[in-house]
N, CA and C atoms as a LAMMPS dump frame, in Angstrom:
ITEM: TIMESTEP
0
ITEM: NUMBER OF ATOMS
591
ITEM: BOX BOUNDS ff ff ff
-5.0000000000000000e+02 5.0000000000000000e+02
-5.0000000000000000e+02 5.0000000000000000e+02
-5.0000000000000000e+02 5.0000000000000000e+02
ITEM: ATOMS id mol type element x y z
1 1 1 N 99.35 -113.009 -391.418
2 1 2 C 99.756 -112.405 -390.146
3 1 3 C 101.25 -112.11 -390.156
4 2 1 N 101.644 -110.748 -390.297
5 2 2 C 103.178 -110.567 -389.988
6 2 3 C 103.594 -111.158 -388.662
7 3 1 N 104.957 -111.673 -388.562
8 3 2 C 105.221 -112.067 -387.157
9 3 3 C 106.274 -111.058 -386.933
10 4 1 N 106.314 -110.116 -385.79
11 4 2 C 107.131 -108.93 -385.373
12 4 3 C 107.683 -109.01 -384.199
13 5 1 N 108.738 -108.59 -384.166
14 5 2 C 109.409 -108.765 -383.272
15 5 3 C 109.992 -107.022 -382.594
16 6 1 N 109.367 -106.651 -381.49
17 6 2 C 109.608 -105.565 -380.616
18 6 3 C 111.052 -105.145 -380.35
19 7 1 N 111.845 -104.139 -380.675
20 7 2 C 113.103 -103.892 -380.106
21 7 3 C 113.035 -103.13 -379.2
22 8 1 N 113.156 -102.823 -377.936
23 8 2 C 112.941 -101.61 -376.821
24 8 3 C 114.525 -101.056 -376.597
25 9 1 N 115.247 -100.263 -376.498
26 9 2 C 116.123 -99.732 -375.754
27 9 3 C 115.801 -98.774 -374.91
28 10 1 N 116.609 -98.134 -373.625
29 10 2 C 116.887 -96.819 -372.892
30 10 3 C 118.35 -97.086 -372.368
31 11 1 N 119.064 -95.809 -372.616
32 11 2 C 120.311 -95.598 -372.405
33 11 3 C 121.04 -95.69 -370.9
34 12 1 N 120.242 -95.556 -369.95
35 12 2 C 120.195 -95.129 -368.589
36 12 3 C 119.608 -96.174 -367.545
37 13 1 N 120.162 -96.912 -366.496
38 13 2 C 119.088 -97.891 -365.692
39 13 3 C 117.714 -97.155 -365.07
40 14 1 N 117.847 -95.747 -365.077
41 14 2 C 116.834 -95.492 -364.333
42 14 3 C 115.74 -94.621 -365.496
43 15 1 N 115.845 -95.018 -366.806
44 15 2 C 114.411 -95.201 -368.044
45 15 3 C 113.785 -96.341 -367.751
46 16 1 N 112.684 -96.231 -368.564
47 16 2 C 111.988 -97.751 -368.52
48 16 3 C 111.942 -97.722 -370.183
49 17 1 N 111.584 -99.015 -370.414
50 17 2 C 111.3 -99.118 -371.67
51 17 3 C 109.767 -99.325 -371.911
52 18 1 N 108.95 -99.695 -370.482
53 18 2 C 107.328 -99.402 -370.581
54 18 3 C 107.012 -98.624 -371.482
55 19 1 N 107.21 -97.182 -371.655
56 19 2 C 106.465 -96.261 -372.805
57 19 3 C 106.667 -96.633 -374.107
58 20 1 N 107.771 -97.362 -374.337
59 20 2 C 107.932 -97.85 -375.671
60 20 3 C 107.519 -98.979 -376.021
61 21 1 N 106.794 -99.78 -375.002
62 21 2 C 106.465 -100.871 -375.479
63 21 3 C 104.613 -100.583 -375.345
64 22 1 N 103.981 -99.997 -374.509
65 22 2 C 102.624 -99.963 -374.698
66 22 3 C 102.838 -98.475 -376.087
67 23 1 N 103.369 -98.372 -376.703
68 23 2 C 102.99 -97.582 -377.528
69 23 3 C 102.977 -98.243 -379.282
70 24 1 N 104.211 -99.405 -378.946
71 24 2 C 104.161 -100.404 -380.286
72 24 3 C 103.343 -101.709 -380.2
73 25 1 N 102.514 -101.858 -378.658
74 25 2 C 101.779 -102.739 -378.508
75 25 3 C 100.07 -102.148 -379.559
76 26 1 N 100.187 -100.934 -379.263
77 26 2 C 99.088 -100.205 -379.576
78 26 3 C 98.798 -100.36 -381.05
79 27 1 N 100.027 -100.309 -381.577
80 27 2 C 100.241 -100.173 -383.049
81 27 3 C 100.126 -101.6 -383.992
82 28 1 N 100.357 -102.162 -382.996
83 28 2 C 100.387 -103.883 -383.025
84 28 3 C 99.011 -104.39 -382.907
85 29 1 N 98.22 -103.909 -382.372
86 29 2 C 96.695 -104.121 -382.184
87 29 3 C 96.054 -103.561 -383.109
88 30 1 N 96.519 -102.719 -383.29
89 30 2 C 95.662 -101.814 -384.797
90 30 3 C 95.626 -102.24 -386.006
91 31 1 N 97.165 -103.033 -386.068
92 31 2 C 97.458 -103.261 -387.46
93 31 3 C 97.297 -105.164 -387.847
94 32 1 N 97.386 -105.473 -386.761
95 32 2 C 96.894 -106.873 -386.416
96 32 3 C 98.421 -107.391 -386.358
97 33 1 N 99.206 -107.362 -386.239
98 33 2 C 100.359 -107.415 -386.098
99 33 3 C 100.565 -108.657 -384.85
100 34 1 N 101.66 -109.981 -385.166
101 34 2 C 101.327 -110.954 -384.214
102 34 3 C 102.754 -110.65 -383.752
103 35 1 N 103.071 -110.743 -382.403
104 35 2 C 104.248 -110.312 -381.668
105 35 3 C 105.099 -111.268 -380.839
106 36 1 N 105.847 -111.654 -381.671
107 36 2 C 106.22 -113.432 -381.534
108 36 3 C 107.451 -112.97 -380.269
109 37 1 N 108.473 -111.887 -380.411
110 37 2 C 109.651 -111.575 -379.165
111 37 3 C 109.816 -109.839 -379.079
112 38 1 N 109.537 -109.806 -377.976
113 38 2 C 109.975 -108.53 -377.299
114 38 3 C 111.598 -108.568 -376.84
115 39 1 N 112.032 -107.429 -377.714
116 39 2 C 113.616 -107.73 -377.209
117 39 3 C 114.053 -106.304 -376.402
118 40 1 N 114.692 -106.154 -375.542
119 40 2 C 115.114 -105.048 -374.523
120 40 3 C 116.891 -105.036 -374.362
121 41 1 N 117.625 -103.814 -374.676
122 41 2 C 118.754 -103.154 -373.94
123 41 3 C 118.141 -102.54 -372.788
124 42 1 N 118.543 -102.569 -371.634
125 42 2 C 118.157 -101.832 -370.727
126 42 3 C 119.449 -101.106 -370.046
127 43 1 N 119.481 -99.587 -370.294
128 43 2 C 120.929 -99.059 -369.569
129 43 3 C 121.949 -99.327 -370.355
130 44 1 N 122.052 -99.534 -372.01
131 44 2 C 122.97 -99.746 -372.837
132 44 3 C 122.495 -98.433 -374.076
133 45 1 N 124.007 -97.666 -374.357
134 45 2 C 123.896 -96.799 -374.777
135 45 3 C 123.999 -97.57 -376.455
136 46 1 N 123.161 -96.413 -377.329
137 46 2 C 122.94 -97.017 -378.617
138 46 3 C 124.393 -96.916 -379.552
139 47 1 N 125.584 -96.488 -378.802
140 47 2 C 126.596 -96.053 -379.339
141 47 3 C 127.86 -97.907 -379.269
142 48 1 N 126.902 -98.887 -377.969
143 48 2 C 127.542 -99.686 -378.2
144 48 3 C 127.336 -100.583 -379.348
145 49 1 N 128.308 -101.55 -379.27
146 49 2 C 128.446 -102.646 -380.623
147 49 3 C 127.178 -103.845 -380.061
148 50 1 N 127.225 -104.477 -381.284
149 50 2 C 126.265 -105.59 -381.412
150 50 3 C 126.631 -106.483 -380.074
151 51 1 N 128.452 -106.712 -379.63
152 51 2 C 128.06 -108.104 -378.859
153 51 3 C 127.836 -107.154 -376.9
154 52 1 N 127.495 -106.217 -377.268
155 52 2 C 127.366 -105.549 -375.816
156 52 3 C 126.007 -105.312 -375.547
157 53 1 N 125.138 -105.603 -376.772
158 53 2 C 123.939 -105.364 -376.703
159 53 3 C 122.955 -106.7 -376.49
160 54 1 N 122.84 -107.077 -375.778
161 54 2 C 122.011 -108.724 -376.31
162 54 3 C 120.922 -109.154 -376.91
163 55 1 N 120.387 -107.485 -376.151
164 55 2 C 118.948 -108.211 -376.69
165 55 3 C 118.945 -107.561 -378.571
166 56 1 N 119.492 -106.861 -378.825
167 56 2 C 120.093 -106.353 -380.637
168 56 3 C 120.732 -107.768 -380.843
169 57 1 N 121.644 -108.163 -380.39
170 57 2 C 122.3 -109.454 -381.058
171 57 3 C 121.031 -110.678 -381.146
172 58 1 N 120.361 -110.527 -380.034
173 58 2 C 119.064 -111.675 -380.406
174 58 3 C 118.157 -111.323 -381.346
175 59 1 N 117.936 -110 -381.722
176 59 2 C 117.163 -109.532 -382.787
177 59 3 C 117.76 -109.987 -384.194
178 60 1 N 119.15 -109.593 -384.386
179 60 2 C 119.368 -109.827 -385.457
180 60 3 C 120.376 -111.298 -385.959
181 61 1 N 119.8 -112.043 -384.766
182 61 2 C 119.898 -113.9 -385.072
183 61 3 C 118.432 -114.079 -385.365
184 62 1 N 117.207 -113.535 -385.152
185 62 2 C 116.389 -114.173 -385.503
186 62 3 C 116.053 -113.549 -387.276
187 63 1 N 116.394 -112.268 -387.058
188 63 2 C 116.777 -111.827 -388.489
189 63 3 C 117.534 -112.757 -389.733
190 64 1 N 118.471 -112.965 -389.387
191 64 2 C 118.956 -113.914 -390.135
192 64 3 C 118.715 -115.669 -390.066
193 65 1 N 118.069 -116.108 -389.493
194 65 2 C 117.096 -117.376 -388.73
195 65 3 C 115.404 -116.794 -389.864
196 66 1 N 115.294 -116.002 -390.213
197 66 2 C 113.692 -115.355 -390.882
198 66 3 C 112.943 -115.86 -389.629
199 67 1 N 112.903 -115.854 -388.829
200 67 2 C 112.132 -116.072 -387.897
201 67 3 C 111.1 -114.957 -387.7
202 68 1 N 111.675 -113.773 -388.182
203 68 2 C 110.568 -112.649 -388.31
204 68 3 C 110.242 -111.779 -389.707
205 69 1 N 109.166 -111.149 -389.85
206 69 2 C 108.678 -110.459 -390.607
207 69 3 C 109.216 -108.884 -390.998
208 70 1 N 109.064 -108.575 -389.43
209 70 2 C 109.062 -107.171 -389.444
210 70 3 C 109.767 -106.399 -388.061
211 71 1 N 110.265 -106.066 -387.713
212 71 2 C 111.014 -105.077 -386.603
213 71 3 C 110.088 -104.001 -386.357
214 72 1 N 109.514 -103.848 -385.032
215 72 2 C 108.968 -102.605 -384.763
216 72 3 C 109.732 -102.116 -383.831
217 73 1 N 110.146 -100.418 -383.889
218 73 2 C 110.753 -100.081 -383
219 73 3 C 110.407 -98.448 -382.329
220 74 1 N 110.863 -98.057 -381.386
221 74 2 C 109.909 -96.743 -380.981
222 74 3 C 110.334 -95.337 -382.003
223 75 1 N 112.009 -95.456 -382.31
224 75 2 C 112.618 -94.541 -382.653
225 75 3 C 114.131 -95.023 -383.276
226 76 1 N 114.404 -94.514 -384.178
227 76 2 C 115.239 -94.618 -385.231
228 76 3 C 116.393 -95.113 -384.298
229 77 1 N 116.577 -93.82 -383.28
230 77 2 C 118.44 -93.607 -382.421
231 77 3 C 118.015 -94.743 -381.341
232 78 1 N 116.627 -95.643 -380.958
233 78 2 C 116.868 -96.884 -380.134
234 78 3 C 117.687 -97.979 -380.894
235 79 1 N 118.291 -97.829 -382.053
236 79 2 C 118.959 -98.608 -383.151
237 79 3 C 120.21 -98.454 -382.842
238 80 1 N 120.789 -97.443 -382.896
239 80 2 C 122.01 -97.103 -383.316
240 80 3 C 121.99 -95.475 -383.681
241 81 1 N 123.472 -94.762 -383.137
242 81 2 C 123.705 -93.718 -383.098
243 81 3 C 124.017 -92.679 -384.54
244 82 1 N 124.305 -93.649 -385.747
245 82 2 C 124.924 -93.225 -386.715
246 82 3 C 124.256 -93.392 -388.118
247 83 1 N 123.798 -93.015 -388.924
248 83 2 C 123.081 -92.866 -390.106
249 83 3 C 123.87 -94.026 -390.717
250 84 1 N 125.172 -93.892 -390.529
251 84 2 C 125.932 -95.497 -391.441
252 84 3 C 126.045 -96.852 -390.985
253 85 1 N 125.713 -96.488 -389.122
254 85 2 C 125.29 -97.859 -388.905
255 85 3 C 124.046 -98.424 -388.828
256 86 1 N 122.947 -97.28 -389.353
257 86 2 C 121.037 -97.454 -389.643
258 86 3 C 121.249 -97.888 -390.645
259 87 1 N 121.67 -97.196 -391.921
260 87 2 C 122.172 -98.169 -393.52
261 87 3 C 122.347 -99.304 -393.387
262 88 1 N 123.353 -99.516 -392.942
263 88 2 C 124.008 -100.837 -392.55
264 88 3 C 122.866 -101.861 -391.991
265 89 1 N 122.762 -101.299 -391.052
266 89 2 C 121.588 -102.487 -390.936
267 89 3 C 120.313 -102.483 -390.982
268 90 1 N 119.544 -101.631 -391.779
269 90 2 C 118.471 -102.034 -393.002
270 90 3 C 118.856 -102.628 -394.302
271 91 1 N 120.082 -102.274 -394.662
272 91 2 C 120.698 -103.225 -395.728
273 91 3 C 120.228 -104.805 -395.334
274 92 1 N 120.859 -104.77 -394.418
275 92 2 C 121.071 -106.625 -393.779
276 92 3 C 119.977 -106.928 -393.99
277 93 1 N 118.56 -106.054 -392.703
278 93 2 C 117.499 -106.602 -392.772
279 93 3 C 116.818 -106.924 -393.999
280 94 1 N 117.006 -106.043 -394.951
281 94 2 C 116.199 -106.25 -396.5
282 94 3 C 116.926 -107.032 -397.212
283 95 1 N 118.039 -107.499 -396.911
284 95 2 C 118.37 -109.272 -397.592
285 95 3 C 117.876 -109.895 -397.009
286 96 1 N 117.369 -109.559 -396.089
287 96 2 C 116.701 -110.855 -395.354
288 96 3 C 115.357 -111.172 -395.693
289 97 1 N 114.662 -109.952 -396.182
290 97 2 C 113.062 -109.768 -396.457
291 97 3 C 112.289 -109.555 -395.296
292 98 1 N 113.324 -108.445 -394.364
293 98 2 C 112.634 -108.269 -393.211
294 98 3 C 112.197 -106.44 -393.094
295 99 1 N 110.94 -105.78 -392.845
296 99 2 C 110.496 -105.153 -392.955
297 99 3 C 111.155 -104.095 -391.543
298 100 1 N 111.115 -102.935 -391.968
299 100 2 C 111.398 -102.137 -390.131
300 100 3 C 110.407 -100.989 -390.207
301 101 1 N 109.374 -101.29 -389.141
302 101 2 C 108.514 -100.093 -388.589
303 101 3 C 109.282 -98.696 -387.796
304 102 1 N 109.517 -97.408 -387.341
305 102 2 C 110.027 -96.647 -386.802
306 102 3 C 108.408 -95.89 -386.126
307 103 1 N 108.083 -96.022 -385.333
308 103 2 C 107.125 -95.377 -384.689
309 103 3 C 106.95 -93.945 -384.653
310 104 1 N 107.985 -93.078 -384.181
311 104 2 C 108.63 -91.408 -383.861
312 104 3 C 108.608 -91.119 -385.7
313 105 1 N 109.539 -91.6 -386.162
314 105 2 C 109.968 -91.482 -387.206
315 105 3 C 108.44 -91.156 -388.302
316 106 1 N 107.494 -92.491 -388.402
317 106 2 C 106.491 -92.725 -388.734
318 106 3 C 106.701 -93.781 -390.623
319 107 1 N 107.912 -94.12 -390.138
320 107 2 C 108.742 -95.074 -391.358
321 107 3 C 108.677 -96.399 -391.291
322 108 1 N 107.848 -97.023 -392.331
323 108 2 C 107.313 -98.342 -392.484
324 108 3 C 107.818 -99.045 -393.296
325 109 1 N 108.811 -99.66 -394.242
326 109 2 C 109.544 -99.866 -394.987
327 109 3 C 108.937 -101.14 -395.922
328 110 1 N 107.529 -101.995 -395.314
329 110 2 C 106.842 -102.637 -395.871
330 110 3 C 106.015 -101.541 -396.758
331 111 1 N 105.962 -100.687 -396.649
332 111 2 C 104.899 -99.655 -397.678
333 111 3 C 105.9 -99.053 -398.36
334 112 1 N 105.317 -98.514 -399.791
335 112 2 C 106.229 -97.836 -400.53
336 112 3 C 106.675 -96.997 -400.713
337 113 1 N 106.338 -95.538 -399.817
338 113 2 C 106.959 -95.172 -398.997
339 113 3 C 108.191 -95.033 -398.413
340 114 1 N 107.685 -95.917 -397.332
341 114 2 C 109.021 -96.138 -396.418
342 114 3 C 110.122 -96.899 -397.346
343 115 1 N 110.166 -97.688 -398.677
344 115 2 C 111.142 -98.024 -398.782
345 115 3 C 111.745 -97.162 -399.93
346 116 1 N 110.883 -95.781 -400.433
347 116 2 C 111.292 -94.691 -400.974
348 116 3 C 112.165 -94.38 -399.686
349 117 1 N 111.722 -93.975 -398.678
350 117 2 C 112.467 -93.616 -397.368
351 117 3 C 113.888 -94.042 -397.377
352 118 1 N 113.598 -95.604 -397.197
353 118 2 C 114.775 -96.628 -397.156
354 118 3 C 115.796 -95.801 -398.453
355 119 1 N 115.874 -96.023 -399.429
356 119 2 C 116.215 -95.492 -400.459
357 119 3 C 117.044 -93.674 -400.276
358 120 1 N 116.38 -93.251 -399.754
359 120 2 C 116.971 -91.927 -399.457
360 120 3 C 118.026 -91.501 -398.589
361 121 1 N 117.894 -92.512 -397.707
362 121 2 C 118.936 -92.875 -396.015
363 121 3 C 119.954 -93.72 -396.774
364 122 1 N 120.149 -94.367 -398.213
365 122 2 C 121.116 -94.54 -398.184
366 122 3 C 122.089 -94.177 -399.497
367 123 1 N 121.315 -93.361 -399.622
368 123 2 C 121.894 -92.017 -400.908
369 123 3 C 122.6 -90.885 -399.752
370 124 1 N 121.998 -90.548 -398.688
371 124 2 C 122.43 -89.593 -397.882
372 124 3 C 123.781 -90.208 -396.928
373 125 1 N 123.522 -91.61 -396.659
374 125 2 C 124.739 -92.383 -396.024
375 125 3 C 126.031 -92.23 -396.963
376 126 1 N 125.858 -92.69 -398.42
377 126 2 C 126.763 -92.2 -398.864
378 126 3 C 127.248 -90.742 -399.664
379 127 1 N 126.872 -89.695 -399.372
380 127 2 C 127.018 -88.473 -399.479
381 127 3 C 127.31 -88.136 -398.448
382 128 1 N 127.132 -88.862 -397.344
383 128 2 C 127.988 -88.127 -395.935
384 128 3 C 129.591 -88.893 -395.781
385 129 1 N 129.574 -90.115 -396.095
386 129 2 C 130.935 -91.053 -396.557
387 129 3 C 131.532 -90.227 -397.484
388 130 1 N 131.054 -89.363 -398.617
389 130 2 C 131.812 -89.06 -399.704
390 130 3 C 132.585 -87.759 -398.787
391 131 1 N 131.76 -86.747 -397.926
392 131 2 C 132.116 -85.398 -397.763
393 131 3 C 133.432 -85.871 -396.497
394 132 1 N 133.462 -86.563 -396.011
395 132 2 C 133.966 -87.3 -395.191
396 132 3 C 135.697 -87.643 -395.721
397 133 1 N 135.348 -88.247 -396.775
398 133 2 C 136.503 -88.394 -397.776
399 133 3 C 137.22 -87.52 -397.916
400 134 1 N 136.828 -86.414 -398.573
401 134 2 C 136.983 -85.128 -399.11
402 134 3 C 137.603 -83.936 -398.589
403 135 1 N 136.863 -84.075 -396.896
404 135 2 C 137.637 -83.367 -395.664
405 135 3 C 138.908 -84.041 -395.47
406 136 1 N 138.888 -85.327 -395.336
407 136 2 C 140.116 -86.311 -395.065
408 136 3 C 141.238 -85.824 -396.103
409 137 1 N 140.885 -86.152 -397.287
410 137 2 C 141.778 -85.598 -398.13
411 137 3 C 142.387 -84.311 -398.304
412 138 1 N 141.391 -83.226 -397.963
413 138 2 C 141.737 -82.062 -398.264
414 138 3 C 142.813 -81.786 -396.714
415 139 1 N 142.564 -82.325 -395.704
416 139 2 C 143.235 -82.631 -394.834
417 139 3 C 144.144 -82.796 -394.854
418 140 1 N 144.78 -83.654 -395.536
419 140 2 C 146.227 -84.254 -395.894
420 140 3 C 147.181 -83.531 -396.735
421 141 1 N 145.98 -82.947 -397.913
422 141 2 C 147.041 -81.994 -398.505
423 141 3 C 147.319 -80.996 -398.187
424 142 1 N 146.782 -80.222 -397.178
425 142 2 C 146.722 -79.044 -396.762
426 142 3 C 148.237 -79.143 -395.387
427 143 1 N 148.08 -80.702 -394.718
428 143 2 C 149.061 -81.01 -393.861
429 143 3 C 150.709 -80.771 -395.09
430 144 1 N 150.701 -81.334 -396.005
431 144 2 C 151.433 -81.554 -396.579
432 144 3 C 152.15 -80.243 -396.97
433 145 1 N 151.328 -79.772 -397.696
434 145 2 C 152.222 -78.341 -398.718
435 145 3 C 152.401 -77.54 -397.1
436 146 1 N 151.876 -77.593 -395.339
437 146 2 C 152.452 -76.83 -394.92
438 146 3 C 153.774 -77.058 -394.532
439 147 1 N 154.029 -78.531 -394.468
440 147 2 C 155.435 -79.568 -394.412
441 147 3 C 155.438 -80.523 -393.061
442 148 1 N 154.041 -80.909 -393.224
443 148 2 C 153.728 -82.107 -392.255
444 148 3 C 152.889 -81.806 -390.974
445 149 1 N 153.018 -82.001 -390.053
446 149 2 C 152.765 -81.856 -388.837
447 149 3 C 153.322 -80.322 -388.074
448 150 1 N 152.773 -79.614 -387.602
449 150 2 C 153.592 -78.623 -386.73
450 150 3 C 154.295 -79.064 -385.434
451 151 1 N 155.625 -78.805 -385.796
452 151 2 C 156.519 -79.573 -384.669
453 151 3 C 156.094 -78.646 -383.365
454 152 1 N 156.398 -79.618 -382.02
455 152 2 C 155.806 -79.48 -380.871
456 152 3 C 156.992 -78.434 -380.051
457 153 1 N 156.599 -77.751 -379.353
458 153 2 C 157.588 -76.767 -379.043
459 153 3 C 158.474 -77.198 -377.829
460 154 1 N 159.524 -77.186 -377.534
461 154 2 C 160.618 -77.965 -377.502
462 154 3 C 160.451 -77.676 -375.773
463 155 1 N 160.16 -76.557 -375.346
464 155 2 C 159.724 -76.401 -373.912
465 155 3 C 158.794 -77.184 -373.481
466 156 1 N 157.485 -77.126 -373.947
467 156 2 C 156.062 -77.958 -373.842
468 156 3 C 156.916 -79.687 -373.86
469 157 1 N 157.683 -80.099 -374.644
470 157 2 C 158.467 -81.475 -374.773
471 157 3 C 159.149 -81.866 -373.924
472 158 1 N 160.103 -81.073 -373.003
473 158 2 C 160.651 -81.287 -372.112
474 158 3 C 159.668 -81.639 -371.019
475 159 1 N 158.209 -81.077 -370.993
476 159 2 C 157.523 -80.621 -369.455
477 159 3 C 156.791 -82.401 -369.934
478 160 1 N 156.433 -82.442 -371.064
479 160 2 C 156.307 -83.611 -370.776
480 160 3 C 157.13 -85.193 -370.484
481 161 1 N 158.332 -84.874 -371.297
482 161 2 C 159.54 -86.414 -370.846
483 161 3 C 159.622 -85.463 -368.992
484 162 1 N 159.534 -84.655 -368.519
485 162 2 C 159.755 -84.746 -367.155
486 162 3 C 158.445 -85.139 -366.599
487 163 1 N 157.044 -85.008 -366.63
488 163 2 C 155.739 -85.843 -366.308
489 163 3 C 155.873 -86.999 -366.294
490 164 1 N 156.468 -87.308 -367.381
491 164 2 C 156.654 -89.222 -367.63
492 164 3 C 157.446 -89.522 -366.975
493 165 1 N 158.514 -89.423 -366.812
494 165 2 C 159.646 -89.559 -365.699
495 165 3 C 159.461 -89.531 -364.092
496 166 1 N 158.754 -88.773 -364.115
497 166 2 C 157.881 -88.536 -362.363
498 166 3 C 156.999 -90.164 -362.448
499 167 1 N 156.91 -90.776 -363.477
500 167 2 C 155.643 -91.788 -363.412
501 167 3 C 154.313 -91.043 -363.745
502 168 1 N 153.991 -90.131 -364.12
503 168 2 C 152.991 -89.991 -364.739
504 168 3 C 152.435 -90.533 -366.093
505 169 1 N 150.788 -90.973 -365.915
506 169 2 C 150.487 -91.573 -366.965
507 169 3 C 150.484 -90.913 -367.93
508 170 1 N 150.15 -91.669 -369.244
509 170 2 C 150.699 -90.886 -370.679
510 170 3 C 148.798 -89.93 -370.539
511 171 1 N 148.039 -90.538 -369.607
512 171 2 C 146.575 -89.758 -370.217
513 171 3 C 146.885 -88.623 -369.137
514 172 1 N 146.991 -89.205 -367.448
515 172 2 C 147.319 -88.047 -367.032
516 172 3 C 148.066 -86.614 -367.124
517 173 1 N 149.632 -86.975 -368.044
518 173 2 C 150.058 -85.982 -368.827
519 173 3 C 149.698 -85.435 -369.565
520 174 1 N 148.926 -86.119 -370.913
521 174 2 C 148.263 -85.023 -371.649
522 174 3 C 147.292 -84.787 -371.234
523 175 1 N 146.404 -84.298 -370.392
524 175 2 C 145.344 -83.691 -369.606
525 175 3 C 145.831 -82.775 -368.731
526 176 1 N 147.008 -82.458 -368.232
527 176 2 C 147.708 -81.926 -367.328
528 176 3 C 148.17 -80.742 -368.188
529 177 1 N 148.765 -81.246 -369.303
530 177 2 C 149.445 -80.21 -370.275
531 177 3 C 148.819 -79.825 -371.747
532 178 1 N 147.455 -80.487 -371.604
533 178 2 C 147.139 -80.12 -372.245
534 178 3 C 147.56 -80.157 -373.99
535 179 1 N 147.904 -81.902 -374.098
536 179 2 C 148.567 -82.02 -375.275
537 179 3 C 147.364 -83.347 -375.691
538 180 1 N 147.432 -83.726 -376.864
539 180 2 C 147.189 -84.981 -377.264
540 180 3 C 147.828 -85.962 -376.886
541 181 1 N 146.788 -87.112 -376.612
542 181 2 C 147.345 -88.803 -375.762
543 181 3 C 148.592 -88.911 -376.877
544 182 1 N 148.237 -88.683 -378.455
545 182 2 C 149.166 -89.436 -379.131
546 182 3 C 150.892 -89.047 -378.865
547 183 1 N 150.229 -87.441 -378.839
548 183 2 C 151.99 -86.497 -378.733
549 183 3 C 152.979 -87.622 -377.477
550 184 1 N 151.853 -87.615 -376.004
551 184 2 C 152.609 -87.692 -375.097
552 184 3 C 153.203 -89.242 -375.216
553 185 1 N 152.283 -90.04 -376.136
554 185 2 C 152.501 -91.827 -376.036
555 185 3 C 153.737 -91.533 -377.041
556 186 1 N 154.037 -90.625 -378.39
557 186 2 C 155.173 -90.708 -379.278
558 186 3 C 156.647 -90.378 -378.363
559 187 1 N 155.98 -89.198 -377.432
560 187 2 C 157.88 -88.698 -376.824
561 187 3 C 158.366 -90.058 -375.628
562 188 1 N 156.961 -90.662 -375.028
563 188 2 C 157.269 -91.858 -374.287
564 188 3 C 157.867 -93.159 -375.403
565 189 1 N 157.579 -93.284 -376.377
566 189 2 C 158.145 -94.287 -376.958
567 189 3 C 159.778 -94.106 -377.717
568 190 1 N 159.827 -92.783 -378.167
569 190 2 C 161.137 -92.103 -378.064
570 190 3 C 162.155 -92.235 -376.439
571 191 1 N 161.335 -91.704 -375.371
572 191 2 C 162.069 -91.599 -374.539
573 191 3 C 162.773 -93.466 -373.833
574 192 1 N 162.055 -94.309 -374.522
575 192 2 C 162.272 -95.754 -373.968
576 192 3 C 163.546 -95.972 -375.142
577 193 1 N 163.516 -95.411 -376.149
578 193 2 C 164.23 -96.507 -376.9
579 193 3 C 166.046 -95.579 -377.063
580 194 1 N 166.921 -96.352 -376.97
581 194 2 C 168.302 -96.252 -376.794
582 194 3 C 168.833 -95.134 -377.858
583 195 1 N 169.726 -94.615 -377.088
584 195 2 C 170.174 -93.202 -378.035
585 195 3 C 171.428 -93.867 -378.367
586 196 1 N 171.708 -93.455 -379.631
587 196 2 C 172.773 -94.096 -380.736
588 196 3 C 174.433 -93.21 -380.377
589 197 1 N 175.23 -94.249 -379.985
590 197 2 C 176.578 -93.62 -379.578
591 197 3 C 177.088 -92.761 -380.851
């Protein structure tokens, strides 16, 4: 008897997670599947971290506890928003010798298959890390040979040390003028520090 453990999320208080759970209950009956904890985010977006999530942080203490077999879940993005943080943690789970069902998906990672699957998600995780790199880099050199940064135009600079000076915040200014938080937080940290006799 696998012992499985249900993950439900919805992003919003006013989803339910009902449809996702009579639909892995279903699957759970079919397959004989014994369903030791139902775990629920309710109104937590999949973009937060592990300790904002509880009922994910209780999933993956019992994960590492082997307390379970297998993870059934409705859909890949009730996990997590990012292909490198799905890697990431099917990595974990499969040191653990813990299996992950995807319902939507139709990805079983106990069959061979799904852990061909498994296998492919993290050839593609890192081919999206590599192109990632690559932009970054090509980024830098491209900043470089033009001779750094394009300096900020000396009118637009003034309008902001006079925003800041009024007491305006550094977000309200750049939203106002339409600059980056960083520009307006650099001329505020310039404008605090002492001009040299």
């Amino acid at each position: 008897m696998k012992r499985v453990a249900l993950y439900l999320r919805v992003s919003t208080d006013t989803q339910t997670v009902e449809n996702q759970r009579r639909e892995l209950m279903a699957v759970a009956d079919r397959l004989g599947w014994t369903i030791i904890a139902e775990l629920a985010d309710e109104g937590i977006s999949g973009a937060k971290g592990r300790d904002q999530r509880p009922g994910y942080d209780r999933l993956m203490q019992m994960v590492t506890r082997r307390e379970i077999d297998l993870i059934a879940c409705w859909s890949v993005d009730r996990l997590g928003r990012s292909l490198q943080h799905l890697v990431g943690f099917l990595g974990e789970i499969n040191d653990r010798g813990v299996d992950l069902y995807l319902h939507t998906q139709g990805l079983d990672t106990s069959t061979p298959a799904g852990r061909a699957m498994f296998s492919m998600l993290s050839v593609f995780a890192e081919f999206e890390r590599s192109i990632l790199r690559q932009r970054i880099m090509a980024g830098l050199a491209r900043s470089t040979k033009k001779g750094g940064r394009p300096s900020l135009d000396p009118a637009k600079a003034d309008k902001i040390r006079r925003e800041l000076s009024r007491g305006t915040s550094i977000n309200a200014t750049a939203k106002k003028l339409k600059v980056g938080v960083a520009t307006v937080h650099r001329i505020k940290t310039q404008m605090a520090q002492p001009i040299a006799a």
